[in-house]
N, CA, C and O atoms as CSV, one atom per row, in Angstrom:
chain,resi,resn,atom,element,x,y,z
A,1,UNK,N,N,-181.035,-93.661,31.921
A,1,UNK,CA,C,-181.025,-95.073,31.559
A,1,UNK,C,C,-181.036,-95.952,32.819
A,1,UNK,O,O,-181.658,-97.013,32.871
A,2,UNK,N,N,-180.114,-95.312,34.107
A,2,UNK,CA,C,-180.057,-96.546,35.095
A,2,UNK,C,C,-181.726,-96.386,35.787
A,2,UNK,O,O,-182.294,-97.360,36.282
A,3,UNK,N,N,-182.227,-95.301,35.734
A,3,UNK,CA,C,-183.777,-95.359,36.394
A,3,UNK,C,C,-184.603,-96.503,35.806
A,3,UNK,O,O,-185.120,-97.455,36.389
A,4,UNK,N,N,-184.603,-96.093,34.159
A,4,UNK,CA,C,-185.320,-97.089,33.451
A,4,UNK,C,C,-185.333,-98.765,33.822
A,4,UNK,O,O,-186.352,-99.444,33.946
A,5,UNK,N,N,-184.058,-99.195,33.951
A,5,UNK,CA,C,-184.187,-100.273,34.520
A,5,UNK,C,C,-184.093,-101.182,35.679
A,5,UNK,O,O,-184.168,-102.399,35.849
A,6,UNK,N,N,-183.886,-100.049,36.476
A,6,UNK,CA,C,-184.508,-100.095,37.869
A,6,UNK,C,C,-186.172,-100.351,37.759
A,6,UNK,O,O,-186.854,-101.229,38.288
A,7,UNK,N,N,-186.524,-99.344,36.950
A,7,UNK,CA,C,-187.997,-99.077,36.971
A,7,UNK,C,C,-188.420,-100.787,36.341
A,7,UNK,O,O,-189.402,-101.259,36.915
A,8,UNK,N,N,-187.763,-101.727,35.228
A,8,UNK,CA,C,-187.883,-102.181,34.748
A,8,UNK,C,C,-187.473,-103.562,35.925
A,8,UNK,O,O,-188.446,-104.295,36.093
A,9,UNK,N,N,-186.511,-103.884,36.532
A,9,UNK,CA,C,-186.006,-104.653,37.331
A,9,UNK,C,C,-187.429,-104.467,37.974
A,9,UNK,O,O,-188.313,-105.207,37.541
A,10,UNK,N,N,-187.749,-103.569,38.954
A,10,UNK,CA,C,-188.822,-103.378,40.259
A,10,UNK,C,C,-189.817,-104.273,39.528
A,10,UNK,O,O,-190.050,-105.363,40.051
A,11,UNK,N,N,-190.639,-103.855,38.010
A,11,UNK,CA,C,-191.947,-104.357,37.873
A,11,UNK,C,C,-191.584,-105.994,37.864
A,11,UNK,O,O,-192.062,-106.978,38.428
A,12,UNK,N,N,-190.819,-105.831,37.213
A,12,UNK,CA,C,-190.590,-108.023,37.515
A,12,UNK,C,C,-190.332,-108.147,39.024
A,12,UNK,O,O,-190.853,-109.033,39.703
A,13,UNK,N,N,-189.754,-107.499,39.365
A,13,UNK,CA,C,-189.745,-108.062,41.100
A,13,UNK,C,C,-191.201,-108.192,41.551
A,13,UNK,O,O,-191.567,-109.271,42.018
A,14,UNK,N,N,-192.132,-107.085,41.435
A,14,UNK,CA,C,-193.074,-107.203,41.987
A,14,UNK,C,C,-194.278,-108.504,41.420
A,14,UNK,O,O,-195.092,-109.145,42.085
A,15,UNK,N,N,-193.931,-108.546,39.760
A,15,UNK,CA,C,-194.873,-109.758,39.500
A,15,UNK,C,C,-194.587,-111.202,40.253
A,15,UNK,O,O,-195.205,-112.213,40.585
A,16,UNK,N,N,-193.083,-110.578,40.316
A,16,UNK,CA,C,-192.072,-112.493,41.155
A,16,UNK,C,C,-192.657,-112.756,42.286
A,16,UNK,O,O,-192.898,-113.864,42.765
A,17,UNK,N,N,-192.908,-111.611,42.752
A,17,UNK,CA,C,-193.525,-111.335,44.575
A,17,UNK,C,C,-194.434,-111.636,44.764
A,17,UNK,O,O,-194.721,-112.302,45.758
A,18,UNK,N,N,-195.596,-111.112,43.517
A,18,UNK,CA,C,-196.925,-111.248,44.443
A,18,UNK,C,C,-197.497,-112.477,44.129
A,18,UNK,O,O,-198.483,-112.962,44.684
A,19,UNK,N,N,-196.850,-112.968,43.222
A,19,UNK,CA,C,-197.882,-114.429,43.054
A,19,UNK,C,C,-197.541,-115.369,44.467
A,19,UNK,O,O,-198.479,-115.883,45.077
A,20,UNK,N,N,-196.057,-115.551,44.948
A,20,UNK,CA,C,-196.116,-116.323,46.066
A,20,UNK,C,C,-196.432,-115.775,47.484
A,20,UNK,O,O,-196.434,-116.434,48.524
A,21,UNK,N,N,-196.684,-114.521,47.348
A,21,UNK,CA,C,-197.340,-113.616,48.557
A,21,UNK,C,C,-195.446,-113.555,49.750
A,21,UNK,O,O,-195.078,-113.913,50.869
A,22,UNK,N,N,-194.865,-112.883,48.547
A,22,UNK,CA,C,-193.891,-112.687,49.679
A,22,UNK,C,C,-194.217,-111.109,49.619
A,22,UNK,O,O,-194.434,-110.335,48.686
A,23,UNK,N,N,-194.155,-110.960,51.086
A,23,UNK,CA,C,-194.843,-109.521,50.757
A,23,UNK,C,C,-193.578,-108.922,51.476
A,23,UNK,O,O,-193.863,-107.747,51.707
A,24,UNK,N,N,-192.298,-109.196,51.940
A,24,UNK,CA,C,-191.214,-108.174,51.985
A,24,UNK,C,C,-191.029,-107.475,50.986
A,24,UNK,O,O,-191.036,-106.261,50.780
A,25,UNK,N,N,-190.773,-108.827,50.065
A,25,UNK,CA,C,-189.583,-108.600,48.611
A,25,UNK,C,C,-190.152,-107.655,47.953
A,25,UNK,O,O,-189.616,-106.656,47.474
A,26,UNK,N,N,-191.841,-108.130,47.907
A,26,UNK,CA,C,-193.081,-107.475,46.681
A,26,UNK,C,C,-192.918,-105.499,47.058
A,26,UNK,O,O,-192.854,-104.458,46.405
A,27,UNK,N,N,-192.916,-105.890,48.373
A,27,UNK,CA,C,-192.686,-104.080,49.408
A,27,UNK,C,C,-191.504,-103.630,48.549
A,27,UNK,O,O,-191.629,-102.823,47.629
A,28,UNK,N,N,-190.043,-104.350,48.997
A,28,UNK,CA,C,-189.173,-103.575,48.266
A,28,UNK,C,C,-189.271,-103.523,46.821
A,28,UNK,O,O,-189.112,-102.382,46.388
A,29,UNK,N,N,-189.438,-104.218,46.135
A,29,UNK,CA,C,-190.103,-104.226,44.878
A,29,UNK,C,C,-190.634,-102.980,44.420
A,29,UNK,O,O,-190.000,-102.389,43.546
A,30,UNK,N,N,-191.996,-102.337,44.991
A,30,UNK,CA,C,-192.876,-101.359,44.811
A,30,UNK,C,C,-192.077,-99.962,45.201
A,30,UNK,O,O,-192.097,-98.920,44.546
A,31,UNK,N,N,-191.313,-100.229,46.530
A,31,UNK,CA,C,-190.071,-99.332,46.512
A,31,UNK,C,C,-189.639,-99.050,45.508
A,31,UNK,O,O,-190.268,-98.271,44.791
A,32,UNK,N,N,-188.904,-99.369,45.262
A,32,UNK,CA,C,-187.650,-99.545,44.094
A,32,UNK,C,C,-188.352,-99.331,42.679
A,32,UNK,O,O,-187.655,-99.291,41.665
A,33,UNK,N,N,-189.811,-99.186,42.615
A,33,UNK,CA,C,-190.092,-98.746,41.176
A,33,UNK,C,C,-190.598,-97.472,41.522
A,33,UNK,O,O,-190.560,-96.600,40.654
A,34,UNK,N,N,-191.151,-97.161,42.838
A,34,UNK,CA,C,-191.587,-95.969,42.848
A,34,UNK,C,C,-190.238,-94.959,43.022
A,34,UNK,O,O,-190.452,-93.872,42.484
A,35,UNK,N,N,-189.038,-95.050,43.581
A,35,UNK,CA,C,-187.976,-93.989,43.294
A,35,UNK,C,C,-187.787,-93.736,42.115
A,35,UNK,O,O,-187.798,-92.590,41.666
A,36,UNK,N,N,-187.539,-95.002,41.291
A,36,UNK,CA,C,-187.201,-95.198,39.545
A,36,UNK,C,C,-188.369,-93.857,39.164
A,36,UNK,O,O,-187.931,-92.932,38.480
A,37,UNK,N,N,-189.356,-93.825,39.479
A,37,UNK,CA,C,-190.200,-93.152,38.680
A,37,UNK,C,C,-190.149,-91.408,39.008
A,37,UNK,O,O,-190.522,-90.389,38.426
A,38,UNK,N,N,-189.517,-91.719,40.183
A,38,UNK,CA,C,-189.692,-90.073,40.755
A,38,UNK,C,C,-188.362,-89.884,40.267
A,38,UNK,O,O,-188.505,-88.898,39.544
A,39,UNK,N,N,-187.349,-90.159,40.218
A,39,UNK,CA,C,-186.080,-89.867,39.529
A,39,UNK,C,C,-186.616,-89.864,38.189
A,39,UNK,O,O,-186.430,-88.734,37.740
A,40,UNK,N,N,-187.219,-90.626,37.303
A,40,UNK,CA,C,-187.325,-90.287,35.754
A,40,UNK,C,C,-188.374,-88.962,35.336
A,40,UNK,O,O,-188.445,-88.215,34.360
A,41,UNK,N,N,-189.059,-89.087,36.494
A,41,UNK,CA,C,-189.658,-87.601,36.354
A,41,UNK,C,C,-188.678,-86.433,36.940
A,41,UNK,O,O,-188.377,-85.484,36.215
A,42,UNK,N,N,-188.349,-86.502,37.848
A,42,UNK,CA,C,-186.947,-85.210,37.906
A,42,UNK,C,C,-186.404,-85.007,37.059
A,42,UNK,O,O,-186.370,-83.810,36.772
A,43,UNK,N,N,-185.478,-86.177,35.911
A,43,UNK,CA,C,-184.925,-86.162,35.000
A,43,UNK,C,C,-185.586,-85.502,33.822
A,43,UNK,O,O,-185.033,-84.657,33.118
A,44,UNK,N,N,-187.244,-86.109,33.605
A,44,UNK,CA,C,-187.561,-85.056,32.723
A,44,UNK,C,C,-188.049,-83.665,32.715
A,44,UNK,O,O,-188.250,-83.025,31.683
A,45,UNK,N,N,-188.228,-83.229,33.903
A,45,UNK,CA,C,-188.341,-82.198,34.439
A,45,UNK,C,C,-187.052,-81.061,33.967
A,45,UNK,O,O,-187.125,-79.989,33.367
A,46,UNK,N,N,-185.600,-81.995,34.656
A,46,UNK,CA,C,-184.415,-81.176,34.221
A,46,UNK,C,C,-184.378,-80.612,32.456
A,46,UNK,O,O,-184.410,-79.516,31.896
A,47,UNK,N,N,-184.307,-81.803,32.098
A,47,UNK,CA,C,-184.725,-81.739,30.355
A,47,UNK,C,C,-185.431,-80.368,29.758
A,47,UNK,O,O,-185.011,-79.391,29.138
A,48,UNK,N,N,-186.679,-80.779,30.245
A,48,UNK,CA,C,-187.495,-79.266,29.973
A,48,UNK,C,C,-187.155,-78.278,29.992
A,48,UNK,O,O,-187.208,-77.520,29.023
A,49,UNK,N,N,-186.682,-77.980,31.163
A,49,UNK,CA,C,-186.473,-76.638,31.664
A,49,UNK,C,C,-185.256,-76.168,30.985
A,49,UNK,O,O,-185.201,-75.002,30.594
A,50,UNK,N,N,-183.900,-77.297,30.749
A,50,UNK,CA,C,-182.903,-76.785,30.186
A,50,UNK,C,C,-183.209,-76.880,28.436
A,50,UNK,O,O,-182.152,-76.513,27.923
A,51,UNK,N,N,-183.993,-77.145,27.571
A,51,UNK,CA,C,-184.499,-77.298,26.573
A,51,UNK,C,C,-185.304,-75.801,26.800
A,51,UNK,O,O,-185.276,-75.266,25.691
A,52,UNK,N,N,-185.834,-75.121,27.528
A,52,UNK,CA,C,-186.441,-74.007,27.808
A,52,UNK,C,C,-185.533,-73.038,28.122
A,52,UNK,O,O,-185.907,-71.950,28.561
A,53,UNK,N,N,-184.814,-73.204,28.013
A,53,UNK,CA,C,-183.878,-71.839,28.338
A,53,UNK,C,C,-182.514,-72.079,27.407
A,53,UNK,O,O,-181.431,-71.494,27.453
A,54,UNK,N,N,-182.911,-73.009,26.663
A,54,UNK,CA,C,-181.942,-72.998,25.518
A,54,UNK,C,C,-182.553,-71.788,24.673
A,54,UNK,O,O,-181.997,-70.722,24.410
A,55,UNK,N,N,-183.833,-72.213,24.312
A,55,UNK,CA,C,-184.896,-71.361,23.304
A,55,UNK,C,C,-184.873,-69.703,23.374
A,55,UNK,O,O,-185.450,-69.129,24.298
A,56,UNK,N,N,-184.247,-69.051,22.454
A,56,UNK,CA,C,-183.787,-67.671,22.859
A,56,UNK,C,C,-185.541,-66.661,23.188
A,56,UNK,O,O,-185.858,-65.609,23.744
A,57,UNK,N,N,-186.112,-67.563,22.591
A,57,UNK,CA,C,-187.243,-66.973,22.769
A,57,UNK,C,C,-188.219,-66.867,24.194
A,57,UNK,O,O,-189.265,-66.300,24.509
A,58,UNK,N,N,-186.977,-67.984,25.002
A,58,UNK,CA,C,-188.003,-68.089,26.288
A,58,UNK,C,C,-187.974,-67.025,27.300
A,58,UNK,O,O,-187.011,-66.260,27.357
A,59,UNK,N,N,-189.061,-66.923,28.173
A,59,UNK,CA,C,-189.454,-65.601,28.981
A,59,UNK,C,C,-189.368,-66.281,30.631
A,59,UNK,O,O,-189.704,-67.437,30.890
A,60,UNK,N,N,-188.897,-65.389,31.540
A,60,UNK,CA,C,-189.127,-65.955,32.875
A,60,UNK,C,C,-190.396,-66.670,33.535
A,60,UNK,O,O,-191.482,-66.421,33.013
A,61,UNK,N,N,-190.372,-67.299,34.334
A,61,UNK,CA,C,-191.715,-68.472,34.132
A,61,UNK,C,C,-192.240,-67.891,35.397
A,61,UNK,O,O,-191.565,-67.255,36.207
A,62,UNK,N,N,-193.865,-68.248,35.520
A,62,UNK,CA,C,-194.255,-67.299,36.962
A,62,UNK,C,C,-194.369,-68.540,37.733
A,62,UNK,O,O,-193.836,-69.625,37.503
A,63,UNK,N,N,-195.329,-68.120,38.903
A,63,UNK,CA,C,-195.278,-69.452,40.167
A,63,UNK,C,C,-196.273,-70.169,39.671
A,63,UNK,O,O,-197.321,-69.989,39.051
A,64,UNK,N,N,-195.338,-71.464,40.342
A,64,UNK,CA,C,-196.405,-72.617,39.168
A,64,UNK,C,C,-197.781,-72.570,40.272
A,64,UNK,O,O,-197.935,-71.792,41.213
A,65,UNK,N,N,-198.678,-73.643,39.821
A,65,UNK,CA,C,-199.868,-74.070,40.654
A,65,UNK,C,C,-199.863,-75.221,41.726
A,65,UNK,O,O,-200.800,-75.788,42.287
A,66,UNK,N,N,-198.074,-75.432,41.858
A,66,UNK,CA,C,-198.627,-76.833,43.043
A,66,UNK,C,C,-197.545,-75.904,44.064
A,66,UNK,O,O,-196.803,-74.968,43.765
A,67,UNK,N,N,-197.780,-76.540,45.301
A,67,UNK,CA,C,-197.604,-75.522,46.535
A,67,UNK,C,C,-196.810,-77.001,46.753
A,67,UNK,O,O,-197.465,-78.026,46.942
A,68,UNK,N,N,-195.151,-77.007,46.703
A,68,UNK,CA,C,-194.294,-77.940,47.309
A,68,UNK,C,C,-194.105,-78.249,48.369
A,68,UNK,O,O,-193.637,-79.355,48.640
A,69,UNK,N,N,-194.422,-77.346,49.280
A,69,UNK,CA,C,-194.184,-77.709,50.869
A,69,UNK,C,C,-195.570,-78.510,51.022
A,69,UNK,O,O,-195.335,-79.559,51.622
A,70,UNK,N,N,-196.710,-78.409,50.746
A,70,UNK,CA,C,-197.486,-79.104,51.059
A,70,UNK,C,C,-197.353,-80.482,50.340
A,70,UNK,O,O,-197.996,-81.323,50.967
A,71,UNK,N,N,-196.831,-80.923,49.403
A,71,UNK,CA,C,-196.464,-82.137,48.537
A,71,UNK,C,C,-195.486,-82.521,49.864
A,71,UNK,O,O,-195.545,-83.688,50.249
A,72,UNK,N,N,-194.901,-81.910,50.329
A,72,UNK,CA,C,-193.513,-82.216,51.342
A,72,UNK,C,C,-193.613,-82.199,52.689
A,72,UNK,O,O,-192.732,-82.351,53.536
A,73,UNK,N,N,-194.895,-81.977,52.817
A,73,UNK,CA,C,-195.430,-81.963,54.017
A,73,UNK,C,C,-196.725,-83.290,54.053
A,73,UNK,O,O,-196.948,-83.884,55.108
A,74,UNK,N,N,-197.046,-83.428,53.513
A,74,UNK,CA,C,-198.202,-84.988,53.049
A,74,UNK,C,C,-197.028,-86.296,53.095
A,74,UNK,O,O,-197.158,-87.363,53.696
A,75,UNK,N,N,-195.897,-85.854,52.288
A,75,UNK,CA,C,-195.082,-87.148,52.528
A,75,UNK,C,C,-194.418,-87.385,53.885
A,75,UNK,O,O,-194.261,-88.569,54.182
A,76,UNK,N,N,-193.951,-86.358,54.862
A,76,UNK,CA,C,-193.617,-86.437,55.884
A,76,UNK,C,C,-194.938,-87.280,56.922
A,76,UNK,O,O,-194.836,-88.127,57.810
A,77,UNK,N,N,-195.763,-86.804,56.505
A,77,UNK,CA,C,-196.832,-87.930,57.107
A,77,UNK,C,C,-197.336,-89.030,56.728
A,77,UNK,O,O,-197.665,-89.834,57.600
A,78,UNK,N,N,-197.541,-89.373,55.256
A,78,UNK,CA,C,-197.258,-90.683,55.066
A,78,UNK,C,C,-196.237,-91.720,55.125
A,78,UNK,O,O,-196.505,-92.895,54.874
A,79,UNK,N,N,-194.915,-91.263,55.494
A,79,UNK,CA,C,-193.273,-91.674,56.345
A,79,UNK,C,C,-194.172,-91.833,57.599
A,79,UNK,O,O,-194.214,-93.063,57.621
A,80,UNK,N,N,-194.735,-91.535,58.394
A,80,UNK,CA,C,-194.610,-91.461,59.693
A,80,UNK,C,C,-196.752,-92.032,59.890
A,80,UNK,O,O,-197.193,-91.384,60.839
A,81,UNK,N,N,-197.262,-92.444,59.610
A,81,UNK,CA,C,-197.976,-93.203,59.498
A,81,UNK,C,C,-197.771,-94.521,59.015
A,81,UNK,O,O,-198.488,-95.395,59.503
A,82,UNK,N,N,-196.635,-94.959,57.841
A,82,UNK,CA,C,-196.367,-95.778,57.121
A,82,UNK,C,C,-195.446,-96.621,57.652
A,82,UNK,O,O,-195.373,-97.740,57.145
A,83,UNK,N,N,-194.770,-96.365,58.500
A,83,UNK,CA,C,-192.962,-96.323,58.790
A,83,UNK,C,C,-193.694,-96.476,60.961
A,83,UNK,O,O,-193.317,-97.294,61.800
A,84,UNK,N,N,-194.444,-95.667,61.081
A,84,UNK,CA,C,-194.897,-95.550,62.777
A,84,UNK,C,C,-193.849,-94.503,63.381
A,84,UNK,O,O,-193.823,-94.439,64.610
A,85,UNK,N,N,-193.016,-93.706,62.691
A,85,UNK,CA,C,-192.064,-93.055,62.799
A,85,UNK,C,C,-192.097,-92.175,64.110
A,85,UNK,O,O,-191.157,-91.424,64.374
C-alpha cells in the first residue's frame, strides 16, 4: 500500500513539475515513482513465489532466462554515466 502511493504521490509530482519546467522537483518526482514501481514489482514477485510454494503441487523451478548480474551491471553504469560517478 505505502508503494502505491508513493507511486501515486510521484505521478502528480511529476505533472506539477513539468508544466512549469522545474526540472529538479520533476527529477525527484520521476525518482520517487520509479522506486515505487520497482518495490511493487518485488512485492509482487514475493507474492508469487510464496503463493507457489504454498501449492502442494509445486515442483522446484529451473534457471530463469534473465542473467541478473548483467541487469546489475547496466545499472551500475547508468549510476555512473547519469550521476558522472
Amino acid at each position: 500500500m505505502d508503494k502505491s502511493k508513493v507511486f501515486g504521490d510521484g505521478m502528480k509530482g511529476i505533472v506539477k513539475h513539468a508544466k512549469p519546467s522545474q526540472h529538479e522537483e520533476f527529477c525527484e518526482s520521476v525518482r520517487r515513482v520509479s522506486e515505487a514501481i520497482c518495490g511493487l514489482v518485488e512485492a509482487a514477485a514475493q507474492a508469487a513465489y510464496l503463493v507457489g510454494i504454498a501449492d502442494p503441487s509445486s515442483v522446484a523451478g529451473r534457471k530463469g532466462l534473465v542473467n541478473h548480474s548483467q541487469f546489475y551491471q547496466a545499472s551500475q553504469v547508468n549510476l555512473l554515466i547519469t550521476y558522472g560517478l
